[in-house]
DRENPAFI-723095 format. One line per field, with one value per atom (N, C-alpha, C, O): x, y, z; atom name. Coordinates in steps of 0.2 Angstrom, whole numbers. Example, Ala and Ser with C-alpha at 12.3 -4.5 7.8 and 13.67 -1.06 7.14 Angstrom:
REM residues 2
u c(66 62 66 71 64 68 64 67) .
v c(-28 -22 -16 -17 -11 -5 0 6) .
w c(39 39 39 42 35 36 39 40) .
atom c(N CA C O N CA C O) .
END
This chain:
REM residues 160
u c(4 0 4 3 9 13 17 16 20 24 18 20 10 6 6 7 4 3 10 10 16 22 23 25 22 20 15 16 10 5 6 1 10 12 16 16 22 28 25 28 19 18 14 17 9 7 10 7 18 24 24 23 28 29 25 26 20 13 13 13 12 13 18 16 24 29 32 37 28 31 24 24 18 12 12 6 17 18 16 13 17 12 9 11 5 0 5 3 11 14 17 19 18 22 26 24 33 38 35 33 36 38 32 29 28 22 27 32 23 25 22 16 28 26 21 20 18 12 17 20 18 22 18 12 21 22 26 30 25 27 27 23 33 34 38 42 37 44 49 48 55 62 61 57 64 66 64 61 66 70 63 63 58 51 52 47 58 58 54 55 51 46 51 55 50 54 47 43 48 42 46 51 44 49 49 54 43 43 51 55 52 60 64 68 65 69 71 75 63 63 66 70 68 74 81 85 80 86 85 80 87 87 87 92 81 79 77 74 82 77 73 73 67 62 63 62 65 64 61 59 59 50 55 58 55 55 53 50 56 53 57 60 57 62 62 67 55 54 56 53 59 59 67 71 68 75 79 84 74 77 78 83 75 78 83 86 84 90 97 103 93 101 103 107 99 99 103 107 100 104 109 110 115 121 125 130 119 123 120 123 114 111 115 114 118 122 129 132 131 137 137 142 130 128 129 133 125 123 129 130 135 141 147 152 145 150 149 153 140 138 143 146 143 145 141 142 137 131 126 125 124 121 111 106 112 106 105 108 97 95 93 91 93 91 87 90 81 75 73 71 75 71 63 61 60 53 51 50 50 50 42 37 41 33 31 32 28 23 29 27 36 39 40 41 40 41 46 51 45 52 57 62 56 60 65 71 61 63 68 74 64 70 74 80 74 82 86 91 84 89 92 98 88 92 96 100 95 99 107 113 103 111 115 121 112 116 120 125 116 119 125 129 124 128 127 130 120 118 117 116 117 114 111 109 109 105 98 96 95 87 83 81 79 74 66 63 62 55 50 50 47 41 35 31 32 26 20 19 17 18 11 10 6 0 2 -1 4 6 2 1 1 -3 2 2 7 11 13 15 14 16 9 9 3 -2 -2 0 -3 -1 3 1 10 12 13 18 9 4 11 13 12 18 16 14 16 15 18 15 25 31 38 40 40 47 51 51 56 58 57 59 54 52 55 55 57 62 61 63 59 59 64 70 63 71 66 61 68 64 71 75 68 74 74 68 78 80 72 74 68 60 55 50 57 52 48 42 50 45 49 55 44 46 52 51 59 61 62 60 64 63 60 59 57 55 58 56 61 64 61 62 56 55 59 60 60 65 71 74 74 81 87 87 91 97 101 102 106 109 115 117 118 122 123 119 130 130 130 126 135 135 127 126 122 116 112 108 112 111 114 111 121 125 122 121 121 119 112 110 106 101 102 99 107 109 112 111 114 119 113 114 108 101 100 102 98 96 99 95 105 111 107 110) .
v c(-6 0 6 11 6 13 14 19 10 9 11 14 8 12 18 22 22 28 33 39 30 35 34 39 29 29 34 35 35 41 46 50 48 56 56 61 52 53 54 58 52 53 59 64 61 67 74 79 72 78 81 86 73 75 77 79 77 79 88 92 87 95 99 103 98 103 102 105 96 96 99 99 101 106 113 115 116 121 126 131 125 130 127 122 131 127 130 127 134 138 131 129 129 122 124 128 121 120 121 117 126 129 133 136 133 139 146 146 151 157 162 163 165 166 173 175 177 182 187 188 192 198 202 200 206 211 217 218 221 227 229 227 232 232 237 239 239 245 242 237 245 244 249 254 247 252 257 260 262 268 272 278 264 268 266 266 265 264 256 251 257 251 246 247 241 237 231 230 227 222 215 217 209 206 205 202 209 211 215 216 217 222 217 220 211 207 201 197 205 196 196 200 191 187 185 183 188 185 181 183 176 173 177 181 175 180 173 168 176 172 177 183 173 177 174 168 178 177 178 184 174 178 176 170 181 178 185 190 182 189 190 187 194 196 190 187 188 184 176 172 174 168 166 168 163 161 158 160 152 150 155 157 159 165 170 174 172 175 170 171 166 158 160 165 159 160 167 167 173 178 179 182 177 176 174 175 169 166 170 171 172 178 185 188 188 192 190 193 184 183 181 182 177 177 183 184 187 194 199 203 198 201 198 201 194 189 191 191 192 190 185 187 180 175 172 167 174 172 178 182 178 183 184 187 178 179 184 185 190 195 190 184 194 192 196 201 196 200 195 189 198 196 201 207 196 199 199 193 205 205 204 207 200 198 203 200 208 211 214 213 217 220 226 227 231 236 238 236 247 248 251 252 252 254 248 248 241 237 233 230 233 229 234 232 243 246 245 242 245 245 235 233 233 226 225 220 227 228 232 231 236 241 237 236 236 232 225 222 225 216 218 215 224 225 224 226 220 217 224 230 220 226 224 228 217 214 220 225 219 222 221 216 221 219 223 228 219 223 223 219 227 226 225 229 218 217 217 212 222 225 222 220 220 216 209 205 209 200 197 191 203 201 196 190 199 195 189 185 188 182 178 172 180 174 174 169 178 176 169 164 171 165 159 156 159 154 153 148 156 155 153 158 147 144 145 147 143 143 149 150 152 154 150 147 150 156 151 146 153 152 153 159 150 153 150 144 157 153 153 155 151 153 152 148 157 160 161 164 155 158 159 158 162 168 163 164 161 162 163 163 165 168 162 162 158 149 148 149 147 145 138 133 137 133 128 122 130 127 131 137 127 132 127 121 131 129 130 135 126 129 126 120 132 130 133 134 134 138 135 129 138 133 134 139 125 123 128 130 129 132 136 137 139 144 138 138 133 128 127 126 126 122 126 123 134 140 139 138 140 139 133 133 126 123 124 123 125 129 134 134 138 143 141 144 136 133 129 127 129 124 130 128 134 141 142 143 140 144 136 135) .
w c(0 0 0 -4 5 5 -3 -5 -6 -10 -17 -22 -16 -22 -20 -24 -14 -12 -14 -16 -14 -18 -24 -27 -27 -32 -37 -42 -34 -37 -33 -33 -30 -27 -30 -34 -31 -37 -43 -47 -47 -53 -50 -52 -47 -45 -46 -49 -43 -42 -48 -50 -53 -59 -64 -69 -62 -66 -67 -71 -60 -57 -61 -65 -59 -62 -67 -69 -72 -82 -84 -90 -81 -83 -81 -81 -80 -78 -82 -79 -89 -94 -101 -104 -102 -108 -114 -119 -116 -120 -120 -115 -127 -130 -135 -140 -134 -139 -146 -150 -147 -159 -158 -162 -151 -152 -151 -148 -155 -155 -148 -147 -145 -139 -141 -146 -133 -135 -136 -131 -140 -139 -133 -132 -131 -124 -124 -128 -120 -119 -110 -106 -108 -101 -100 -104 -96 -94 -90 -87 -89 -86 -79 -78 -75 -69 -70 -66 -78 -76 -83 -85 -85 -87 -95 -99 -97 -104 -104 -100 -112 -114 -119 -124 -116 -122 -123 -118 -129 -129 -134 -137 -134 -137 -142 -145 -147 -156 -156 -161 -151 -155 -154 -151 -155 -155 -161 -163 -162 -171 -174 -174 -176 -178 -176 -179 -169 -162 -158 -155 -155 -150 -143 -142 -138 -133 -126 -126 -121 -114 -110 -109 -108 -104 -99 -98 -93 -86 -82 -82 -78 -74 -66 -65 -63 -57 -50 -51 -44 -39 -32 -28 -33 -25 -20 -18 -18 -13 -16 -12 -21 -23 -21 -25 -18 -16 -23 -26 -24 -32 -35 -34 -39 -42 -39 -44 -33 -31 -33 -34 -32 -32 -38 -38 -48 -52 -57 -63 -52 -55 -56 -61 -51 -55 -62 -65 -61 -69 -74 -79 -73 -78 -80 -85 -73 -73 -77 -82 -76 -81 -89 -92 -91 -97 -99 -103 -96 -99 -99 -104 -94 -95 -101 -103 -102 -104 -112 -116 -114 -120 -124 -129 -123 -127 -131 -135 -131 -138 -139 -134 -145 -146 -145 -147 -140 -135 -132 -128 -135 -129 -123 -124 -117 -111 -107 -104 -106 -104 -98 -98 -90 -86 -82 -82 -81 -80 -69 -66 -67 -59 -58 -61 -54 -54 -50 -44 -49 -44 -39 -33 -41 -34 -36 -42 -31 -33 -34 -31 -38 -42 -36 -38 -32 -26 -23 -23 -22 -21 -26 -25 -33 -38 -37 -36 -38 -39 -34 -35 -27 -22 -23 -24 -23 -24 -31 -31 -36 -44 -41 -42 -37 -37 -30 -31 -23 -19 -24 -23 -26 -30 -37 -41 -36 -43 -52 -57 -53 -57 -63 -63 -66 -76 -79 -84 -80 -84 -84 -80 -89 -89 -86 -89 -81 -78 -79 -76 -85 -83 -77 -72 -79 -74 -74 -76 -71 -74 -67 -63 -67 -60 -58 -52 -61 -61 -63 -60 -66 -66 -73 -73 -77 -84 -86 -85 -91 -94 -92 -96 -85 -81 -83 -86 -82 -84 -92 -94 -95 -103 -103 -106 -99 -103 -96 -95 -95 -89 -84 -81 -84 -77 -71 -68 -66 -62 -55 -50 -55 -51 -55 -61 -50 -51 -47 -42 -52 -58 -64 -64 -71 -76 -81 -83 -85 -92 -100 -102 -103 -108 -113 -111 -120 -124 -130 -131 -134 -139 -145 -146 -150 -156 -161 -163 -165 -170 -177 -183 -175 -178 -176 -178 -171 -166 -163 -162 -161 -159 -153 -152 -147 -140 -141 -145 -138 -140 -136 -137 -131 -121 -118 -120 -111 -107 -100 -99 -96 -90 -84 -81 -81 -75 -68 -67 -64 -59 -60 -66 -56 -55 -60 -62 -62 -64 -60 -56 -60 -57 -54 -48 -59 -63 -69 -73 -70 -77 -82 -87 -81 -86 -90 -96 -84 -86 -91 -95 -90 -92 -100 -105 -101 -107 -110 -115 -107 -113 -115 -121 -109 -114 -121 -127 -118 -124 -130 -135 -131 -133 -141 -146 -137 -139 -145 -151 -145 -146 -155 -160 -155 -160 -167 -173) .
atom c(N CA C O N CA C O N CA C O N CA C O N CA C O N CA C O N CA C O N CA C O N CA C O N CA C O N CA C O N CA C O N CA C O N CA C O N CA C O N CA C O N CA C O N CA C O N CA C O N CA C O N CA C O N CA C O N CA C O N CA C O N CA C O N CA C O N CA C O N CA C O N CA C O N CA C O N CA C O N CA C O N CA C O N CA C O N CA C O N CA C O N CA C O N CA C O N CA C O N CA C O N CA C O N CA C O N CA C O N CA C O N CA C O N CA C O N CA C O N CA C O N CA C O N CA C O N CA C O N CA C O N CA C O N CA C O N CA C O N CA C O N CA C O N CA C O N CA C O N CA C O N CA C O N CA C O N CA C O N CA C O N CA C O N CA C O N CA C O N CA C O N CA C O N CA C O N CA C O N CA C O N CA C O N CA C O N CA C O N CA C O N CA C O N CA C O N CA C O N CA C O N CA C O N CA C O N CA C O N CA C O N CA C O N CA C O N CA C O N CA C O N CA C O N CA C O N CA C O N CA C O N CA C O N CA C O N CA C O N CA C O N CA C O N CA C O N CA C O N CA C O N CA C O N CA C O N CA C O N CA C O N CA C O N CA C O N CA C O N CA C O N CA C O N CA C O N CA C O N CA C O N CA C O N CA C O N CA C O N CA C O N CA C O N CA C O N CA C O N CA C O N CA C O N CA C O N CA C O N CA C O N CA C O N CA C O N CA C O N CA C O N CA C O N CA C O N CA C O N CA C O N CA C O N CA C O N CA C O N CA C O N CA C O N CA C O N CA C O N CA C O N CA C O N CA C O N CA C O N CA C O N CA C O N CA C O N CA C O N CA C O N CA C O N CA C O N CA C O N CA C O N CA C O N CA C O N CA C O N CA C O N CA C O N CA C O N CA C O N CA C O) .
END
């Protein structure tokens, strides 16, 4: 009995977080429009025909604190010609500046301050990532922190 009961919570789990969004590989993600910290609008149409990460995550999400560093060094390193668009779920602009600037980060961060966009593309758990490439077609989508820069890089890696 114990052994069927983990058995359907293990397939349960797994059910859970591989449905994380209804948005499926070679669908074409929703374009959007968001402002930055500092009020400029960027949307992912000014990107077409580049390879683009969308990141969703939030002050309060430990995984996504883990995470940002390897995004700060993709993003510093540019070693590929992937834009990298992180999206702040519902924190305010007081709060992402001071933590962008204690943490030293430069990546971009939108803001999506109602959490529209985050339900567009059905975002369940942070941190959430998509990879969008040079056709405009959802290619991966990662939910869950990365491990690693490495794990990050071979995502990217996927892209090219």
């Amino acid at each position: 009995m114990k052994l069927k009961l983990s058995i359907y919570l293990f397939g349960m789990i797994t059910l859970l977080f591989s449905g994380c969004s209804n948005k499926s590989i070679d669908a074409t993600p929703a374009n959007f429009s968001l402002s930055d910290l500092y009020g400029n609008a960027t949307s992912l149409s000014q990107f077409a025909g580049e390879p683009v990460i969308i990141n969703f995550w939030r002050l309060d999400c430990p995984g996504c604190i883990k995470e940002l560093p390897f995004i700060q060094a993709v993003y510093t390193n540019q070693t590929t010609a992937t834009n990298i668009i992180t999206i702040a779920i519902r924190d305010s602009q007081s709060a992402l500046t001071q933590f962008m600037v204690e943490n030293a980060y430069t990546f971009p961060v939108l803001q999506d301050k109602f959490g529209t966009v985050t339900a567009e593309y059905d975002v369940r758990f942070t941190p959430t990532t998509y990879f969008i490439n040079s056709y405009g077609k959802i290619a991966d989508i990662k939910v869950g922190p990365f491990a690693n820069i490495n794990e990050l890089e071979n995502f990217l890696k996927r892209l090219d």
